[in-house]
VMD Tcl script that draws the C-alpha trace (Angstrom):
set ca {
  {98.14 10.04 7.45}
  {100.27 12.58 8.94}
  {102.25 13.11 6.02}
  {99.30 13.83 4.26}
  {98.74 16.25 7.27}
  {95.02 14.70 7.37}
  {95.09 14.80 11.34}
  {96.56 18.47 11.15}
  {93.34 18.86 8.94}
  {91.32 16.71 11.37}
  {91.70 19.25 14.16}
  {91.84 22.61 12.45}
  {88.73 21.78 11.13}
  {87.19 20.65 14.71}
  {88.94 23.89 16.07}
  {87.37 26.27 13.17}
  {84.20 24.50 13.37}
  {83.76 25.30 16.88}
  {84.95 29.06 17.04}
  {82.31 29.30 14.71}
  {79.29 27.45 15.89}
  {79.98 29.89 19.18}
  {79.62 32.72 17.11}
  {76.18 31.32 15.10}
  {74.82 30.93 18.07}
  {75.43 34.28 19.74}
  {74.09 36.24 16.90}
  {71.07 33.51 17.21}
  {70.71 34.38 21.08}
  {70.00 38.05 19.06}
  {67.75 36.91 17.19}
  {65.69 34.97 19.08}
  {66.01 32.14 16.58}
  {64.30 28.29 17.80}
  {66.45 25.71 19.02}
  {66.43 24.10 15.92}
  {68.14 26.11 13.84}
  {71.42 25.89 15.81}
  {71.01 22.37 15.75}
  {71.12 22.27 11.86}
  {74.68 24.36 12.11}
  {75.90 21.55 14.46}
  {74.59 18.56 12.60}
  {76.20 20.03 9.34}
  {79.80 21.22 11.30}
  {80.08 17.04 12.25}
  {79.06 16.21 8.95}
  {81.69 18.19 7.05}
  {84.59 16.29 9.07}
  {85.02 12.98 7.34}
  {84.18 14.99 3.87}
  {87.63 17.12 5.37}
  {89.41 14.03 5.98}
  {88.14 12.34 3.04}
  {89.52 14.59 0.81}
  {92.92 16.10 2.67}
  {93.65 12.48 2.18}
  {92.73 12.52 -1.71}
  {94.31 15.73 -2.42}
  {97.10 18.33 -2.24}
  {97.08 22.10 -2.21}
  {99.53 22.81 -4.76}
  {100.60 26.45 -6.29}
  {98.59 25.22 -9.65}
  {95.69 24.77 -7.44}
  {94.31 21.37 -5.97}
  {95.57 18.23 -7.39}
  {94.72 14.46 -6.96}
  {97.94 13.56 -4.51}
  {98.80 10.39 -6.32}
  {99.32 12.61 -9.73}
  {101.99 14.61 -7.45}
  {106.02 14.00 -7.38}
  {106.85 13.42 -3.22}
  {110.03 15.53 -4.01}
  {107.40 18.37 -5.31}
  {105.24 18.21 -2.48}
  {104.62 20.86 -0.43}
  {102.80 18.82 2.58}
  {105.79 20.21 4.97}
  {104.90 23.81 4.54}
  {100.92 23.10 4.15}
  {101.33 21.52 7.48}
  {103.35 24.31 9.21}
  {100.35 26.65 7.83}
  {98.09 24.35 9.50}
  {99.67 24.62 12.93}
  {99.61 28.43 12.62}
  {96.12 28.19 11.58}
  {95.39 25.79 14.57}
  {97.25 28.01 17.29}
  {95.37 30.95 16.46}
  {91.88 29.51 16.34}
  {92.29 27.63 20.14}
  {93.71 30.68 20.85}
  {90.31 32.53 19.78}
  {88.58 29.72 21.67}
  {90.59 30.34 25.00}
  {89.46 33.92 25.06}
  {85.73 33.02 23.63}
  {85.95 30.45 27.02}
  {87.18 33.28 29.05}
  {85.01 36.24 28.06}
  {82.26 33.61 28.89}
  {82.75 32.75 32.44}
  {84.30 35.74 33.65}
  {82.10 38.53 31.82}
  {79.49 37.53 30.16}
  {78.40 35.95 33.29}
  {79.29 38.47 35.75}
  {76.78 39.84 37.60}
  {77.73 43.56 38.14}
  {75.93 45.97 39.62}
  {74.75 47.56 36.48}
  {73.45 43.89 35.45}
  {71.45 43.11 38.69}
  {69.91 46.40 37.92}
  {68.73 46.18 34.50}
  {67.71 42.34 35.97}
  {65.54 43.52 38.54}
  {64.11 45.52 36.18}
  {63.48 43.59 33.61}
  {61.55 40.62 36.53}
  {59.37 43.54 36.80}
  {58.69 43.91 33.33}
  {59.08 40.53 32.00}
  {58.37 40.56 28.36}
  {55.45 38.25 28.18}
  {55.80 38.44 24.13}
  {59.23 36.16 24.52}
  {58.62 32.82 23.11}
  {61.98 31.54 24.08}
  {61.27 31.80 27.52}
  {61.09 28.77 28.69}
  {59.52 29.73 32.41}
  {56.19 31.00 29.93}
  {52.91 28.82 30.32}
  {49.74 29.05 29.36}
  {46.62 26.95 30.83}
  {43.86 26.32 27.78}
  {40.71 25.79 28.92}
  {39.69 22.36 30.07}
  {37.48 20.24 27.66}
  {34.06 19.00 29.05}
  {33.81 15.83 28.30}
  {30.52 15.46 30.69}
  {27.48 14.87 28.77}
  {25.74 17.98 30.34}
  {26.56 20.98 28.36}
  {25.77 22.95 31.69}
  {29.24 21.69 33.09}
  {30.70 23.81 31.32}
  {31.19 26.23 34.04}
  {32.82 23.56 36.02}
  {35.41 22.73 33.24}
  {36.35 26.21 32.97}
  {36.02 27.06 36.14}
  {38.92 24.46 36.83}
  {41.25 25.93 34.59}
  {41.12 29.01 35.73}
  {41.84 28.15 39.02}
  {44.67 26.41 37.85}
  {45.65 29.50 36.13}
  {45.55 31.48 39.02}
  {47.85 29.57 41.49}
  {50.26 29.14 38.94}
  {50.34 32.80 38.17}
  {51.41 33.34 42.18}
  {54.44 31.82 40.99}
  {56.68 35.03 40.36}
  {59.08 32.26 38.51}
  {56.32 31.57 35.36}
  {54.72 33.84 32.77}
  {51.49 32.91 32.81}
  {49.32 33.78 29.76}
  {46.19 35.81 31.03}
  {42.70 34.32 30.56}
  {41.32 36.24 28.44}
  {43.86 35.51 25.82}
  {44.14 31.72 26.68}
  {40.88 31.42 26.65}
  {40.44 32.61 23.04}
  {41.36 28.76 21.89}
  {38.09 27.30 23.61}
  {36.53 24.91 20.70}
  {39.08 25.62 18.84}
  {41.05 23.20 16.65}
  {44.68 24.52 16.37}
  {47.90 22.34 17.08}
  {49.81 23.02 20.28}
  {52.66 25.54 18.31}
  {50.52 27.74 16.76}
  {48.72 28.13 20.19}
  {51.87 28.75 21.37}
  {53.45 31.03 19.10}
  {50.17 33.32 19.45}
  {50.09 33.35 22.87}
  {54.33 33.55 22.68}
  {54.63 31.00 25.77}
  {56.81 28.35 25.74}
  {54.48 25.69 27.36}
  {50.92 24.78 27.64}
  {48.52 22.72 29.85}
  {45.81 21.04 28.59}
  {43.28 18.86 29.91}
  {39.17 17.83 30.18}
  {36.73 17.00 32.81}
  {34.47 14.28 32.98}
  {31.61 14.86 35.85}
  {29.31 11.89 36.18}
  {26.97 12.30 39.35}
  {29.24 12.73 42.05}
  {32.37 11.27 40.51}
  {35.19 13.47 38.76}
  {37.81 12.19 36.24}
  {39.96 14.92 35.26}
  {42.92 14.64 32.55}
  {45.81 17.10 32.34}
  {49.03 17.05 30.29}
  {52.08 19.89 30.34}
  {53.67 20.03 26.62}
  {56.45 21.94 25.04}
  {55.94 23.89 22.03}
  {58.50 23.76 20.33}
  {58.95 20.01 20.47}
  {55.44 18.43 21.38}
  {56.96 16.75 24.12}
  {54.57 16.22 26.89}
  {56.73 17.04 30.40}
  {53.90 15.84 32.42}
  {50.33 14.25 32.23}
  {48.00 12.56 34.36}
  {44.56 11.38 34.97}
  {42.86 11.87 38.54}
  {39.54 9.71 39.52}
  {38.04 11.58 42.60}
  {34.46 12.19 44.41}
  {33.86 16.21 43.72}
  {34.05 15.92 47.02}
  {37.66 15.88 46.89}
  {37.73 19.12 44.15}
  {39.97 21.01 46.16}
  {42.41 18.35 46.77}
  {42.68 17.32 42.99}
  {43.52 21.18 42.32}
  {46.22 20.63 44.74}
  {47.49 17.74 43.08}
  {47.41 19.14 39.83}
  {49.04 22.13 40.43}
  {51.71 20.65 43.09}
  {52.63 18.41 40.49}
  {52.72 20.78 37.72}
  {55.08 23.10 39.53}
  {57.48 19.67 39.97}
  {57.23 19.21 36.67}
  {58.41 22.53 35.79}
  {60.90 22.15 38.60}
  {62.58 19.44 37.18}
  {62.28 20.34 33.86}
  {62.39 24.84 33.48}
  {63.51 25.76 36.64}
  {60.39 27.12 37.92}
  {60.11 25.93 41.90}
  {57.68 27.03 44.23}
  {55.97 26.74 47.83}
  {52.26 24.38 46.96}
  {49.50 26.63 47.63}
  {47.05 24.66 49.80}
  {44.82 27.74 50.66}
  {41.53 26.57 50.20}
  {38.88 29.25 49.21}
  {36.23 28.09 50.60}
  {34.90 24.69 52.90}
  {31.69 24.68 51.31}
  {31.79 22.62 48.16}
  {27.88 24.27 47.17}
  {29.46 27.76 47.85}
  {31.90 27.04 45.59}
  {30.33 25.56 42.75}
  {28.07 28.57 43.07}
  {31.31 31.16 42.37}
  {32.57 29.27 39.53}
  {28.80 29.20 37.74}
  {29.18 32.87 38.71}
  {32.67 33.83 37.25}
  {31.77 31.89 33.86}
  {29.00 34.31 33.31}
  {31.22 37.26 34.93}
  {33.71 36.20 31.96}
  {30.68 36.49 29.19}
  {30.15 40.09 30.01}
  {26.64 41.52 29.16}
  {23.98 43.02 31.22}
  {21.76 39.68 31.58}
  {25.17 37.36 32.87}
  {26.40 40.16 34.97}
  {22.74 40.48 37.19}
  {22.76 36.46 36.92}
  {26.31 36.56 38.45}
  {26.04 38.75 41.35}
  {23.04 36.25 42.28}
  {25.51 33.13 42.13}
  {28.32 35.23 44.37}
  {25.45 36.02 46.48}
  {24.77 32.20 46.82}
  {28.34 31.39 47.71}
  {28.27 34.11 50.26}
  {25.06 33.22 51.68}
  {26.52 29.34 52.10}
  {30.04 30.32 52.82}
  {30.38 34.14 54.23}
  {33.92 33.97 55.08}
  {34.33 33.44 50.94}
  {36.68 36.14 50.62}
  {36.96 35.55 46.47}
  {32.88 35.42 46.41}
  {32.94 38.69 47.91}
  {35.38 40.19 45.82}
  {33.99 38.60 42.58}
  {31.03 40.39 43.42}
  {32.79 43.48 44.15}
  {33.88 43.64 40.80}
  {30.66 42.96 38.80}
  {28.76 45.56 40.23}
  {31.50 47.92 39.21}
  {30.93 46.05 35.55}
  {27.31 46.59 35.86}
  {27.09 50.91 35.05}
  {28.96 49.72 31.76}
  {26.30 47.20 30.94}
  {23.39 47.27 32.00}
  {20.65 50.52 32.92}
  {18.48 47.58 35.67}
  {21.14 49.33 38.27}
  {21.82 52.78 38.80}
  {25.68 53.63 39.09}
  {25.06 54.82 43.06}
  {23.67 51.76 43.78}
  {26.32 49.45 41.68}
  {28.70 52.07 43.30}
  {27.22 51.06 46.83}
  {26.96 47.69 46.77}
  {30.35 47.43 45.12}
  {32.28 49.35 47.61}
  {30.63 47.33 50.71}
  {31.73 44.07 49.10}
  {35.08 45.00 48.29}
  {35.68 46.21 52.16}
  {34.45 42.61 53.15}
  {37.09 40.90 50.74}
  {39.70 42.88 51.72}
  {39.07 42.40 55.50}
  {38.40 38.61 54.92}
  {42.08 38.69 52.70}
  {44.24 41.69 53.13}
  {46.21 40.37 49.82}
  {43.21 39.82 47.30}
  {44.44 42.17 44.46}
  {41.05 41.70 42.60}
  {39.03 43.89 45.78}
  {41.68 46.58 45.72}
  {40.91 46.89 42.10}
  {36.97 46.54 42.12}
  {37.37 49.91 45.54}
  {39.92 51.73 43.11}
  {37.62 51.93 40.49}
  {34.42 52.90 42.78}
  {36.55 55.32 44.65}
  {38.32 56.74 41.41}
  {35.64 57.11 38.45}
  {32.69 57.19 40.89}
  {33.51 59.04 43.95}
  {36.09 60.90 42.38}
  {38.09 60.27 45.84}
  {41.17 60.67 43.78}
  {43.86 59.94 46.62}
  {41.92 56.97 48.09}
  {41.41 55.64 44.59}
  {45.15 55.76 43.52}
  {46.31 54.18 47.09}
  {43.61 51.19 46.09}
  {45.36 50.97 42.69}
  {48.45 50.82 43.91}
  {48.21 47.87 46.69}
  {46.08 46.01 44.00}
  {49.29 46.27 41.22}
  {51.98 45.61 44.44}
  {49.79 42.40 45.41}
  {49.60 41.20 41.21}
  {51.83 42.95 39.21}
  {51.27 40.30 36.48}
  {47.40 40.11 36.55}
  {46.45 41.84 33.03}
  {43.03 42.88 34.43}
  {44.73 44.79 37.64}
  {47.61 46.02 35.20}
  {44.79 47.55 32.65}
  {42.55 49.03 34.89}
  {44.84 50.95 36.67}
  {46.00 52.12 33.26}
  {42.88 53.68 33.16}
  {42.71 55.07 36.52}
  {46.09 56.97 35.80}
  {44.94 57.92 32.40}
  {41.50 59.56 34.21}
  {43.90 61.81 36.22}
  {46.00 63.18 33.29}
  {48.62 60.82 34.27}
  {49.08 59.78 30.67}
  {53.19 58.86 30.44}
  {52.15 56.03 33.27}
  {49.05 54.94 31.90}
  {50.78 54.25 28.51}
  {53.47 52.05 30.22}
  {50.53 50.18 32.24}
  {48.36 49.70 28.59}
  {51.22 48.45 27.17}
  {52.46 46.11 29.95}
  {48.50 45.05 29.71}
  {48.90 43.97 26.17}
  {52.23 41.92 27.07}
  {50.45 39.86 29.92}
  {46.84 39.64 27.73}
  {48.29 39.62 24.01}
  {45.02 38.16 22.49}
  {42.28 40.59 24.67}
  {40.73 42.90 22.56}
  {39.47 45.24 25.74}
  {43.08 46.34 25.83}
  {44.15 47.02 22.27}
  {40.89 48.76 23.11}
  {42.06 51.11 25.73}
  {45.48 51.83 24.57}
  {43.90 53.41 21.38}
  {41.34 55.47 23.48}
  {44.23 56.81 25.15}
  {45.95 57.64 22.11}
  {42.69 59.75 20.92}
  {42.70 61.36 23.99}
  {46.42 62.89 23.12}
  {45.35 63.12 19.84}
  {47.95 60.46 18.51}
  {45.53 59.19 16.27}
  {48.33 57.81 13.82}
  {49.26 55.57 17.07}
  {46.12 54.73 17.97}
  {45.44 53.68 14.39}
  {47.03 49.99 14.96}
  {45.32 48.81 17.94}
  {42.26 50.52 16.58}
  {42.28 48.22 14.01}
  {43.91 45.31 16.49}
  {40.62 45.34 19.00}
  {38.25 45.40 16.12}
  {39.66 42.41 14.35}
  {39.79 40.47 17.69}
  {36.02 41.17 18.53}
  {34.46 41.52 15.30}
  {31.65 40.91 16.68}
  {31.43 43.75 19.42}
  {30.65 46.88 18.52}
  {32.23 48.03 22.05}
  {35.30 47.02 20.38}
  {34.53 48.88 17.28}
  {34.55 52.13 18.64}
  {37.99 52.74 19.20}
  {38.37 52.45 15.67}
  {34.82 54.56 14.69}
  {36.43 57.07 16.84}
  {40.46 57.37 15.48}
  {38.50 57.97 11.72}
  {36.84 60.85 13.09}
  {39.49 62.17 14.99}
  {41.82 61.94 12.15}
  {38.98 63.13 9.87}
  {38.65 60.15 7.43}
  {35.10 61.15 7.26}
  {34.42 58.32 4.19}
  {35.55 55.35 6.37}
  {34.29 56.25 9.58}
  {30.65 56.62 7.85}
  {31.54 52.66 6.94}
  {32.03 51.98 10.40}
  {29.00 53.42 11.82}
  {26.77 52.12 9.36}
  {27.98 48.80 9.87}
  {28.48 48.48 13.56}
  {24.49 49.81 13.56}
  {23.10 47.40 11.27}
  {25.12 44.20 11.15}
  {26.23 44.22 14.91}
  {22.98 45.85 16.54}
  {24.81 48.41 18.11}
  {23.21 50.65 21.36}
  {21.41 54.01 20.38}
  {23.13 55.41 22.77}
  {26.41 54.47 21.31}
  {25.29 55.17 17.66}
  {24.03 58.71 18.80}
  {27.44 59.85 20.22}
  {29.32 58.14 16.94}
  {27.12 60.51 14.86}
  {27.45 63.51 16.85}
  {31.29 63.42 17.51}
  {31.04 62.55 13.78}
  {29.01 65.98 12.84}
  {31.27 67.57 15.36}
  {34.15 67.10 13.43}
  {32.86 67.75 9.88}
  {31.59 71.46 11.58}
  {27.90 70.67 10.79}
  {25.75 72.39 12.68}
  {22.70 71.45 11.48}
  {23.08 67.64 11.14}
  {24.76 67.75 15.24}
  {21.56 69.74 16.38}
  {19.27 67.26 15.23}
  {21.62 64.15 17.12}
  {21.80 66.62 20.23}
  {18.01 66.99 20.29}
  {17.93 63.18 20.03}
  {20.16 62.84 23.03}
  {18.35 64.84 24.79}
  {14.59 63.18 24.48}
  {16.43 59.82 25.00}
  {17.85 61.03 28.56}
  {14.89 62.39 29.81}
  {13.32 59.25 28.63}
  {16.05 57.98 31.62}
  {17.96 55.59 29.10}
  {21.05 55.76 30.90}
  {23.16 55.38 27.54}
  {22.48 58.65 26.35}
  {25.37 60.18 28.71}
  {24.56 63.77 30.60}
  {28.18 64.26 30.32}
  {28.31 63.37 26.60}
  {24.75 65.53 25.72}
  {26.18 68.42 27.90}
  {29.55 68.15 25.82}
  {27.40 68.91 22.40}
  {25.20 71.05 23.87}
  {28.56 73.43 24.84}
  {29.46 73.08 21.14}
  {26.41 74.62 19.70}
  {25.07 76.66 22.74}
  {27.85 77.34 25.57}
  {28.24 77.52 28.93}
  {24.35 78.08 30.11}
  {23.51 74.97 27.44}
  {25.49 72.33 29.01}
  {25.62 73.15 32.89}
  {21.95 71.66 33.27}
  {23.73 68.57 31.85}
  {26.91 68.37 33.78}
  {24.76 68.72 37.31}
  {22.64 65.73 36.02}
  {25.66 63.80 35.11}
  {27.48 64.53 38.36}
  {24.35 63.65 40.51}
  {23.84 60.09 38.50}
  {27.72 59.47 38.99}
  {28.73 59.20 35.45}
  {31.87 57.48 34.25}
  {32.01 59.88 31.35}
  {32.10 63.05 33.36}
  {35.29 61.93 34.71}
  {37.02 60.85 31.89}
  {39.27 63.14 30.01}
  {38.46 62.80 26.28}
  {35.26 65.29 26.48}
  {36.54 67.80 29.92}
  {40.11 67.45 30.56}
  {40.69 71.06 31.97}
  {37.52 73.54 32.61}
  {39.73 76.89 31.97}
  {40.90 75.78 28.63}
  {37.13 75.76 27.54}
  {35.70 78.74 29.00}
  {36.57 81.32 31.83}
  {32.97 81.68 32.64}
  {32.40 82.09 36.55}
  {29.44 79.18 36.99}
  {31.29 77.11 34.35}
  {34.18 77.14 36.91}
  {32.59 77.14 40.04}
  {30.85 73.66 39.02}
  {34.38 72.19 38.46}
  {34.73 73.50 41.81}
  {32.67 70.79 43.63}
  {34.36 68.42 46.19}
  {35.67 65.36 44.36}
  {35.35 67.20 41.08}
  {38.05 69.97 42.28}
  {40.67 67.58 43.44}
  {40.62 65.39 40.16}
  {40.94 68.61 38.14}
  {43.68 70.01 40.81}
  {45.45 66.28 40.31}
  {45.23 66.89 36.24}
  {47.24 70.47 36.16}
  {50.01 68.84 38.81}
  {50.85 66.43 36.51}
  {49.90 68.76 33.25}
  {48.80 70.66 31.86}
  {48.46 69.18 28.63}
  {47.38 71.06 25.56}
  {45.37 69.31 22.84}
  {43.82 66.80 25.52}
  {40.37 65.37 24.06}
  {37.92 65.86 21.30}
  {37.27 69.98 22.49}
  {38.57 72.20 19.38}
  {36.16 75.02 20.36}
  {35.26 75.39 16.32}
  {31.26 74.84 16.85}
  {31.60 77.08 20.15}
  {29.67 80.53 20.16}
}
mol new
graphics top color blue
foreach p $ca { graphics top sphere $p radius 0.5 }
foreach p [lrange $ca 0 end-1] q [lrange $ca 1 end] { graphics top cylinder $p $q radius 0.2 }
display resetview
């Protein structure tokens, strides 16, 4: 054997085979590659040693080339020098592997300043798109295995309180709930779920309610391998609801100690001591999830049910908060200064009851901001909401649109796109970060999630528009016909929403004559009071065909009925890049009104901002 130099052999190969593998898997680590393909390189390197022994042993390196050994004269043999060769060979390579060591514990793994930096920053910004990250976890809805499809709420309504106290965790990515929640009744297997959602583990489970007794089944599995970390099943009086959410998530968290890395303090806060109360919020936060006029009203009569049973409920009061904010969007049974009202009272309660509920923050900043127009107030809500949930997709989204409102449109592109990392599967903000893109007339960007928002909600012409809009915009007049047409007939959209498609659509194409008939529309339809006909909007056409003294009559309407859209940048940004006329200015002028426009030119001006071109102006 070692004249044959088959141990020389033995350990230059072990040696080469391991400088190697280090180097696969680096340029892996790049790559992002699964586990499994390093594990392939390994299996092969060990099973290329006994071939290497086998056939050192068989044959000889000769200067005619490779020859069976037994055909070759011992006085000819050049195994000597072949085995000095080897040596070399060998030195070098552990020498590589010394420094490979080296550069490993003493650099690669140094934490220098520069490091902890880009560290810190990167916590802050964890990419929530990283599959590989093995601290990622998102909680599926729970099955209802009751017999009485009206549990539903309950199932749910478990998981996403699951969700939630796992998200406190600032050690796990935690998918959002709109996105995990887009796998409810659906059949996929656990890795595709995982590879859409790009998390690393899931939880599972179902709920059985029977009368008064629970039994309630949850598992924790890796994706990549279908190993199940953790699963068990809890029999419990619903009584004992609050206590079996502890238990769940206290032992998920162990779970995930033991086996990512993820520890954390158990959250025992209980929301409420009324077990009615809070059966009450979760029937009213499954129908706050649904959207829609109808489930919005119905909701804010559940949170007013928990409250009544349990007014120290500080997430009843904030849940309501927010879905009277909703309810402007939605629904025309409220006027926007009472939703406004209501909302604003509600939120105040929350936030005295809990000074750290993110969600109330978030419900004020968006009654102080696009209602009020208290612009300063409004960003100081926004801001305590993201400090208190940084990784809440809803609070990271909205305030993408407060900053957005203000002109603040470098920020509110960072906070869309961090909203799309945290909520990868929501339509509302593929949604958003294309409206923005219209507003700066990026229409090329805003092309992709166009498109992106109207796949995931085919069914919603809300999530249509984006897309009806960036055809306009970028005048692909043939396709954005296609769009209307079919978001009017075959999804049932809104007049109001059809109306302004058409218009902006005339607009565009510089007809007069077909825009004057859709502005007279407008106009019948508002006096009518159907609240979806926009002031804002009809005073916005109105200035296109008729000027100033046209669309002021509007613009006071819109401003005393509160409107969203008179706020929002894509039909005003700046009054002086429209017109110089004196009343036209003055009304920009008014308090709230003066200090959003004053905010806009501090951190502008922009040119180009919105759908005004001025081509249809007299």
């Amino acid at each position: 054997l070692k004249r044959r130099n088959v141990f020389r052999m033995g350990i230059a190969y072990v040696v080469i085979v391991w400088v190697l593998l280090q180097a696969i898997d680096f340029a892996l680590d790049i790559i992002s590659a699964p586990n499994w393909v390093m594990q392939v390189f390994f299996i092969a390197g060990v099973a290329g040693l006994p071939l290497v022994l086998i056939f050192s042993w068989i044959f000889e390196m000769t200067p005619e080339g490779i020859k069976l050994e037994s055909e070759i004269d011992r006085s000819d043999s050049l195994t000597p020098s072949t085995g000095h060769r080897l040596d070399r060979t060998i030195i070098i390579f552990l020498a590589v592997a010394v420094v490979l060591l080296l550069t490993d514990k003493f650099i690669l793994n140094e934490d220098t300043p520069s490091s902890a930096v880009n560290n810190a920053e990167l916590a802050k910004t964890a990419d929530a798109s990283s599959g590989s990250d093995i601290q990622s976890i998102a909680v599926l809805p729970f099955v209802n295995m009751s017999s009485d499809p009206e549990q539903e709420y309950f199932s749910d309504g478990l998981a996403e309180e699951l969700l939630n106290r796992l998200a406190q965790n600032p050690k796990l990515q935690v998918a959002a709930r709109t996105s995990a929640f887009q796998f409810k009744g659906k059949s996929l297997d656990i890795a595709e779920i995982g590879r859409q959602l790009k998390v690393a583990n899931v939880l599972e489970g179902s709920v059985r309610k029977s009368g008064n007794r629970l039994r309630i089944t949850a598992q924790l599995i890796r994706v990549d391998s279908g190993f199940h970390l953790w699963s068990q099943t809890f029999d419990r009086e619903i009584d004992d609801i609050f206590a079996i959410q502890d238990d769940i998530s206290t032992a998920i968290i162990e779970a995930l100690e033991v086996e990512l890395g993820a520890s954390a303090e158990q959250n025992n806060d209980q929301p409420t001591v009324n077990l009615q109360a809070y059966q009450s919020f979760l029937k009213a936060r499954y129908l706050l999830a649904q959207r829609g006029g109808d489930n919005l009203l119905q909701a804010i009569r559940l949170f007013k049910q928990a409250i009544d049973l349990d007014p120290q409920f500080a997430k009843a009061w904030s849940g309501m908060a927010f879905t009277y904010g909703l309810i402007p969007a939605y629904s025309v049974k409220l006027s926007a200064t009472e939703a406004g009202s209501a909302a604003m009272q509600a939120a105040r309660m929350a936030i005295q009851l809990d000074p750290d509920n993110a969600e109330a923050y978030t419900a004020l900043g968006r009654i102080q901001g696009h209602l009020n127009q208290e612009i300063s107030d409004a960003r100081k809500s926004f801001e305590k909401s993201f400090e208190l949930a940084p990784n809440n997709a809803e609070v990271v989204n909205l305030y993408g649109d407060f900053l957005a409102m203000i002109g603040d449109f470098k920020n509110a592109e960072i906070m869309e796109q961090r909203a799309l990392e945290l909520d990868p599967l929501a339509a509302v903000n593929y949604s958003d970060l294309a409206s923005l893109y219209n507003i700066l007339n990026r229409t090329e960007a805003a092309l992709v999630p166009a498109r992106t928002s109207a796949r995931l909600a085919p069914d919603s012409y809300d999530r249509q528009e984006p897309l009806i809009f960036t055809t306009i915009i970028s005048r692909d007049f043939e396709t954005a016909r296609k769009l209307i047409d079919f978001s009017t007939t075959e999804l049932g959209a809104d007049a109001g929403y059809v109306n302004t498609w058409w218009s902006l659509y005339y607009y565009y194409r510089g007809d007069r004559e077909n825009l004057r008939i859709k502005l007279n529309e407008r106009i019948q339809q508002a006096e009518l009071g159907n609240d979806f006909f926009s002031y804002a909007i009809t005073a916005f056409f109105a200035l296109a065909l008729d000027g100033v003294d046209a669309a002021l009559p509007f613009l006071e309407k819109s401003s005393q009925a509160k409107e969203f859209s008179l706020v929002w940048p894509d039909f005003f940004y700046l009054p002086e890049q429209i017109s110089e006329d004196s009343e036209w200015l003055a009304f920009w002028q008014q308090p709230g009104l003066s200090e959003l426009v004053e905010t806009r030119r501090q951190l502008g001006p922009y040119k180009q901002i919105g759908y005004w071109n001025g081509e249809l102006a007299r």
